[in-house]
C-alpha positions in Angstrom: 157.1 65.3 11.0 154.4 66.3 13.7 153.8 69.9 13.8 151.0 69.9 15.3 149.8 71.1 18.7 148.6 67.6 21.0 146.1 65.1 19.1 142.3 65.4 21.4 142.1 62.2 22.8 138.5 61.0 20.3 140.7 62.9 17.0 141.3 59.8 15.6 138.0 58.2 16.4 136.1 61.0 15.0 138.0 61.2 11.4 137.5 57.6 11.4 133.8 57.9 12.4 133.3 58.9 8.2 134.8 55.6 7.2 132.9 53.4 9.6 131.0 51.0 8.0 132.1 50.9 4.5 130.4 49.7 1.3 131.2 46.3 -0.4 131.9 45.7 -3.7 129.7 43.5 -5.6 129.7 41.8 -8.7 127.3 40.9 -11.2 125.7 38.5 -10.8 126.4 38.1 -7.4 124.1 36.7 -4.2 124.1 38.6 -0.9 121.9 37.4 2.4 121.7 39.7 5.5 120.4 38.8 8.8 119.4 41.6 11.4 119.5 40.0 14.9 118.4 41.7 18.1 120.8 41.4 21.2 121.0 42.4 24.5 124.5 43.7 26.0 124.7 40.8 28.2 124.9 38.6 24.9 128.1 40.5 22.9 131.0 38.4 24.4 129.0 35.4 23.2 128.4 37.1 19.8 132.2 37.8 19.7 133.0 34.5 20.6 130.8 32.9 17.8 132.2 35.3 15.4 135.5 34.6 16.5 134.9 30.8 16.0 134.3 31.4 12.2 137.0 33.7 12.0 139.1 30.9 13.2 137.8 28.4 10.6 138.4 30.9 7.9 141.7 31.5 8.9 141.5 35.3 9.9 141.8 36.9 13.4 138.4 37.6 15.1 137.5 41.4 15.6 138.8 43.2 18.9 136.1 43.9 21.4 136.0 48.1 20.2 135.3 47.0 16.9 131.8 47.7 15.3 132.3 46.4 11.6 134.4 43.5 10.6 134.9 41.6 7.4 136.2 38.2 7.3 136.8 35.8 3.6 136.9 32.6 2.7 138.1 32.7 -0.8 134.8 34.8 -2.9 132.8 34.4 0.7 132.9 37.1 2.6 131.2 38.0 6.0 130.4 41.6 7.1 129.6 42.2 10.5 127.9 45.5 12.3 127.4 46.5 15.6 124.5 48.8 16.1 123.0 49.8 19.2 120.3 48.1 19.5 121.3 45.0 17.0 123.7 43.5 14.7 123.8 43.0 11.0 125.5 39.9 9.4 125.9 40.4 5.7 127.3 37.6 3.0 127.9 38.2 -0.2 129.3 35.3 -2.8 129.4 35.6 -6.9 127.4 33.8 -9.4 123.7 32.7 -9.3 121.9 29.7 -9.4 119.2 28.9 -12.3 116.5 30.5 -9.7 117.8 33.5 -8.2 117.0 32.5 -4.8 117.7 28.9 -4.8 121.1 28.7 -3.5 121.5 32.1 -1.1 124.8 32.9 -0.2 124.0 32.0 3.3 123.8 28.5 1.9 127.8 28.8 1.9 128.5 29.4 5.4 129.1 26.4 8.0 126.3 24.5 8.6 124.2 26.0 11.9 126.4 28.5 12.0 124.0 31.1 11.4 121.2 29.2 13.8 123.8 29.7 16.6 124.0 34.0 16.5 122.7 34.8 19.6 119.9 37.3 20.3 116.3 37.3 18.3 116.0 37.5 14.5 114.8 40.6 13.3 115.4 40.9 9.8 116.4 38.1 7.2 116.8 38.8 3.4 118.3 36.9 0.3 119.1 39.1 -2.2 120.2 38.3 -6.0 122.1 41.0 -8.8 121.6 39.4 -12.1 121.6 41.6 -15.1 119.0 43.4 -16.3 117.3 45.1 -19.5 116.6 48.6 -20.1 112.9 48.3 -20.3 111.0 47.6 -17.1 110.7 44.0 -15.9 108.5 41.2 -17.0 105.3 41.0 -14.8 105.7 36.6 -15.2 109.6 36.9 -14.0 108.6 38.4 -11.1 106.1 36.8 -9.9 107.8 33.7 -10.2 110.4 35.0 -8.1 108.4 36.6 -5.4 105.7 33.6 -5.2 102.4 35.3 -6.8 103.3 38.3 -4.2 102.2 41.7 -5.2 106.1 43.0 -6.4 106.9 46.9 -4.9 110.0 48.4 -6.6 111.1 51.1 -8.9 114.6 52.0 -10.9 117.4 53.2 -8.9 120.5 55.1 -9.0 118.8 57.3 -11.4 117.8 54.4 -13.1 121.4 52.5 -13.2 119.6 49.6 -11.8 116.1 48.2 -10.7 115.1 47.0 -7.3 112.0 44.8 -6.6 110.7 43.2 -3.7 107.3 41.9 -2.0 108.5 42.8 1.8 107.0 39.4 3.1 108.5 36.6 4.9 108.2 33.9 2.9 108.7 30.1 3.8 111.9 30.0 4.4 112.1 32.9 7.1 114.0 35.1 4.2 112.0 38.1 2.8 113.6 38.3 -0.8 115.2 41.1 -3.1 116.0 41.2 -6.4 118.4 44.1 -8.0 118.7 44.4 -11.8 122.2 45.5 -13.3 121.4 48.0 -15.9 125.1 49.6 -15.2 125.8 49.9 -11.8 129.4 50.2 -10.6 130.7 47.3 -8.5 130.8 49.7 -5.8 127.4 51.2 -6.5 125.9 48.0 -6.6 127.3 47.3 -3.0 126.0 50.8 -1.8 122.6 50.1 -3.1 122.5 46.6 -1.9 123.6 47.7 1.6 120.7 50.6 1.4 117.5 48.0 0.4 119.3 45.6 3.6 118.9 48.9 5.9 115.8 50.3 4.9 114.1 46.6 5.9 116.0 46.6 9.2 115.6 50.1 10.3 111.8 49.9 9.1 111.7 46.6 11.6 113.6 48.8 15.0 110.8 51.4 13.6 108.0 49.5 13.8 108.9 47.5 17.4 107.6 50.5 19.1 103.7 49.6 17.4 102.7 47.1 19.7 103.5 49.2 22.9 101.3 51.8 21.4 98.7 49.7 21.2 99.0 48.3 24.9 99.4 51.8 26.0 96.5 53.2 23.6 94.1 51.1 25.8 95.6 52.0 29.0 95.3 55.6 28.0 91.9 55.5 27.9 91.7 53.9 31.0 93.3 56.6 32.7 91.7 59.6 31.0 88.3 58.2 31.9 89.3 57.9 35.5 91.2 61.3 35.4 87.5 62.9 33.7 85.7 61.2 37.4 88.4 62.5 39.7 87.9 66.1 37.4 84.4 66.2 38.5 84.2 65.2 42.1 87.0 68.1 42.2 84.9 70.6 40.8 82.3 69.3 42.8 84.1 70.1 46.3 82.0 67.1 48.4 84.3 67.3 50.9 86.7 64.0 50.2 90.0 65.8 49.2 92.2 63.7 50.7 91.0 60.7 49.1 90.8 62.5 45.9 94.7 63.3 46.2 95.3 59.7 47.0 93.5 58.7 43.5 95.1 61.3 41.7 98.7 60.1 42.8 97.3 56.4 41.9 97.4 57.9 38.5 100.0 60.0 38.3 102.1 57.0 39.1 100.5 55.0 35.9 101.3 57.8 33.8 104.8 57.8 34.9 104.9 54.0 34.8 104.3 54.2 31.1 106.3 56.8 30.3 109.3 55.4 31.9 108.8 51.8 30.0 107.5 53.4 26.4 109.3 56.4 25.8 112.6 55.2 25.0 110.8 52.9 22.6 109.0 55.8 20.9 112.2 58.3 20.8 114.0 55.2 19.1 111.2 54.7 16.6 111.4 58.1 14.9 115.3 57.9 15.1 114.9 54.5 12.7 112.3 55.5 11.1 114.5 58.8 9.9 117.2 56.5 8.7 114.9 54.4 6.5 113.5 57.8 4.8 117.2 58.9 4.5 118.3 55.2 2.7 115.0 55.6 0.9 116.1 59.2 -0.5 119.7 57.5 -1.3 118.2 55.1 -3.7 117.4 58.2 -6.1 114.4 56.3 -6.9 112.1 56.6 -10.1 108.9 54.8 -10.9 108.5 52.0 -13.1 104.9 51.7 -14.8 102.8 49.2 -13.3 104.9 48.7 -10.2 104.4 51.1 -6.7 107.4 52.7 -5.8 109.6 51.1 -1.9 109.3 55.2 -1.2 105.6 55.5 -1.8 104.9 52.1 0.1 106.7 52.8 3.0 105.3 55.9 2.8 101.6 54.7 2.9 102.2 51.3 5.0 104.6 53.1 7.5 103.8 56.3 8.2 100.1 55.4 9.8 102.1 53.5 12.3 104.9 55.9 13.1 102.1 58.6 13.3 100.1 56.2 15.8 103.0 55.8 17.8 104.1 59.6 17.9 100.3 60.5 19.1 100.3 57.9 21.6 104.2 59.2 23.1 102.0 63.0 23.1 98.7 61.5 24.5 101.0 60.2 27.5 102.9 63.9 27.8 99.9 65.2 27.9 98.0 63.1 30.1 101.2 63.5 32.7 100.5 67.1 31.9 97.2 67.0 33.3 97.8 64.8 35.8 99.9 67.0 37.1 97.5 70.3 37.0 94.6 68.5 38.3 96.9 67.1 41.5 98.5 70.6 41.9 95.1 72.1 42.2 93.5 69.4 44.8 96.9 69.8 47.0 96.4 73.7 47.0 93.2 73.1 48.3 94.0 70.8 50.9 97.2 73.2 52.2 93.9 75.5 52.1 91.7 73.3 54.6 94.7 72.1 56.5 95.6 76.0 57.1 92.3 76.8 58.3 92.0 73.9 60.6 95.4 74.4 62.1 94.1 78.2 62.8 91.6 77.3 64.6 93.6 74.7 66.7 95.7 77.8 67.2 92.5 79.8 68.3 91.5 77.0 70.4 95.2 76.6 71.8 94.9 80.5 73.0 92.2 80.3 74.4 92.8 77.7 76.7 96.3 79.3 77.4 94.2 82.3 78.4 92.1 80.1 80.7 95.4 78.5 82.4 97.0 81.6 83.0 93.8 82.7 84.7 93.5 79.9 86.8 97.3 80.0 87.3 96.8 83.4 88.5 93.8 82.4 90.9 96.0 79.9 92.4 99.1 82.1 92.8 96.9 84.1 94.6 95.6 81.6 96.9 99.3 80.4 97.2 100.8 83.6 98.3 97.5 83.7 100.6 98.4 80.0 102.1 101.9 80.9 102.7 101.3 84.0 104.4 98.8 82.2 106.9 101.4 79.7 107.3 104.6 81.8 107.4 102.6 84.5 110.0 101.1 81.4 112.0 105.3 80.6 112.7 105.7 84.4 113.4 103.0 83.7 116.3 104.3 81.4 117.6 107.6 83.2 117.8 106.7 85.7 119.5 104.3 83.4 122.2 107.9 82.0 122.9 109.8 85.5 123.5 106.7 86.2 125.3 107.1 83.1 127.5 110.7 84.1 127.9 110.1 87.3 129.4 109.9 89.7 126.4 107.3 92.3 127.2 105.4 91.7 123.1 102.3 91.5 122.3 101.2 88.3 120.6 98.3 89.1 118.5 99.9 92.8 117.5 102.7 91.2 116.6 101.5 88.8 114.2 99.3 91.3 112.5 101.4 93.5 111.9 103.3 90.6 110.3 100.5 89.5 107.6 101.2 92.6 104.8 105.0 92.6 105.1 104.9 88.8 105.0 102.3 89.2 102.1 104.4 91.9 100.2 107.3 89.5 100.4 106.0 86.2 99.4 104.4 88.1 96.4 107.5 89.7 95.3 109.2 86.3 95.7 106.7 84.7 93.4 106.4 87.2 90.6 110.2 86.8 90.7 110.2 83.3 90.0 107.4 83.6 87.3 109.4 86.2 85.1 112.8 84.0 85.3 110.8 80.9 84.3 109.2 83.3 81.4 112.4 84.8 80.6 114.1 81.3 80.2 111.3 80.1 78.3 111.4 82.9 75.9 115.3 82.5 75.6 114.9 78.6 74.8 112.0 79.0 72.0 114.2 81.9 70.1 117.6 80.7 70.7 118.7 83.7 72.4 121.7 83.8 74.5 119.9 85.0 77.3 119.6 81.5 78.1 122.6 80.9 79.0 123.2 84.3 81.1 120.1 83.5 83.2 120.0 83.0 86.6 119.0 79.6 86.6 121.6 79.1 83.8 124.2 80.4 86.0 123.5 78.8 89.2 123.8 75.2 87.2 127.3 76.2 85.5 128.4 77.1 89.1 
């Protein structure tokens, strides 16, 4: 009985989360091949479909599409499939061995072309064999007839319950090959450590992808710094050409941007793998076998260089964006500087022309309220000639005189009038005040 308070809807996905994945048992002597293959998510429903045809063959049902592992047997042939982020792992193990340890794989068991037919790009490929093995340390002439003449890395693991050995090369075949001696390893234990030398060799391979985008981008840096060092100096310089020193810069800026967008991904990815393979390398609890280098002190000297080389170029581009960055922040301040300036002194030159018109608009409101008095006393004239003519004792000439200043005080009052309510709705327009719309002018439209 549930006594519980309501299950969060991941609970059960996250207590299962610690069983994902799970270790096979194996056997001695036993054969085991693994094959890491790139794919892109536009490929799983083809990888679930090819999986689901051998399930079909064997007899099983295929895996749902939320599953991520997924064993299916055949008798003593079984196939483990992984789903990783990035790639999937195909693992099959079968007992026995064949007089050479790697002259019948267990891949050798599965359909023919099946395995051709995984889609994606093959990333890793390994045989592996589990015979039995002494408690001394290997013979030098065993191994290298197993590993071609190849220089042999390896050392005892599980606290020396068994030895590992391999040359991490590809040989003809397209296999790399690894050969674990049983000293007294658990069935269980032997499938843990098996699974562990598998990872290691496809986590070291996501690792390493990000190498060759260092390199690319190594050379591009360069590029870029030299061209950033130029732009630096005509800066300091102050010739004049700002604007076209912005444009450059933002030429650049977009480079660095460019590359950071496609490479760092790549890089954060890198030092995730690369984490997991010194984690699986840890798990081995490996010890050193006289006359052989130890998989923790190769990958350790043949690795590290490259993840370090990658991890410098991912900080060479931070910092270059960095920089970028300063150096374009400092040009545009000086620019909003020189555009300031030159949009004062438009603004002085804008005054003092406004200055000017309202001079000259002054002068001719003058001369206007000069013309419309002539005119407006020249009708008071004749006015009065024609009450004159009509018999109205008036003086002509008096008349129209005594006309010019009241007709002067008049028109002058009517144009400063008109100035201040063109002013006033001016004013009221620019600032939004409601004064606009109580003007005059305002009012006599609404009416």
């Amino acid at each position: 009985m549930n006594d519980l308070p309501p299950d969060h809807p991941d609970r059960r996905a996250l207590a299962d989360e610690v069983h994902a994945r799970p270790y096979e048992a194996l056997e001695t002597p036993g054969r085991a091949t693994c094959v890491a293959v790139r794919i892109e998510p536009v490929d799983r429903a083809r990888e679930r479909a090819h999986l689901g045809a051998l399930c079909e063959r064997f007899g099983v049902l295929p895996p749902t599409p939320e599953t991520i592992h997924f064993v299916a047997a055949q008798g003593a042939l079984r196939l483990k499939w992984e789903r990783h982020s990035e790639f999937s792992s195909y693992m099959v193990f079968a007992p026995g061995q064949s007089a050479q340890p790697f002259g019948e794989p267990a891949s050798s068991l599965l359909p023919p072309g099946w395995l051709e037919g995984i889609p994606g790009q093959t990333l890793f490929a390994g045989h592996a064999a589990l015979v039995r093995g002494s408690d001394g340390p290997p013979e030098p002439a065993l191994l290298a007839g197993h590993f071609g003449g190849n220089v042999v890395i390896g050392g005892e693991i599980g606290d020396g319950a068994g030895v590992a050995c391999t040359d991490f090369r590809i040989h003809a075949d397209g296999y790399t090959r690894l050969l674990l001696l049983d000293r007294g390893l658990t069935a269980r234990q032997a499938g843990r450590m098996l699974q562990r030398l598998f990872e290691i060799e496809a986590y070291r391979m996501m690792a390493l992808l990000a190498l060759p985008i260092a390199r690319r981008e190594g050379a591009r840096i360069v590029a870029i710094e030299r061209s950033l060092a130029k732009l630096t100096d005509h800066i300091a310089r102050s010739d004049g050409a700002d604007e076209a020193l912005l444009g450059e810069l933002t030429g650049l800026a977009a480079q660095v941007e460019s590359s950071l967008v496609a490479s760092q991904y790549r890089f954060g990815a890198s030092g995730a793998y690369y984490q997991l393979v010194r984690t699986r390398i840890a798990e081995l609890r490996e010890r050193r076998i006289p006359g052989l280098q130890p998989i923790d002190e190769f990958i350790t000297r043949r690795i590290g260089p490259a993840m370090a080389t990658c991890e410098s170029i991912s900080r060479r581009l931070r910092d270059l964006s960095e920089r970028v960055a300063r150096a374009s922040s400092l040009l545009s301040t000086r620019v909003e500087i020189a555009r300031e300036q030159q949009n004062q002194a438009l603004l002085s030159s804008m005054d003092r022309r406004a200055r000017l018109q309202l001079r000259l608009q002054q002068t001719v409101e003058g001369l206007s309220v000069a013309a419309v008095t002539y005119y407006v006393v020249g009708l008071v004239g004749y006015a009065v000639k024609g009450l004159k003519a009509g018999g109205v004792h008036v003086d002509a000439d008096i008349s129209a005189g005594a006309a010019i200043p009241v007709v002067a005080l008049l028109v002058a009052f009517a144009v400063h009038r008109a100035r201040k309510r063109i002013n006033a709705g001016a004013a009221a327009r620019y600032t939004g005040s409601p004064a606009a719309s109580n003007s005059p002018s305002n009012s006599t439209l609404e009416r």
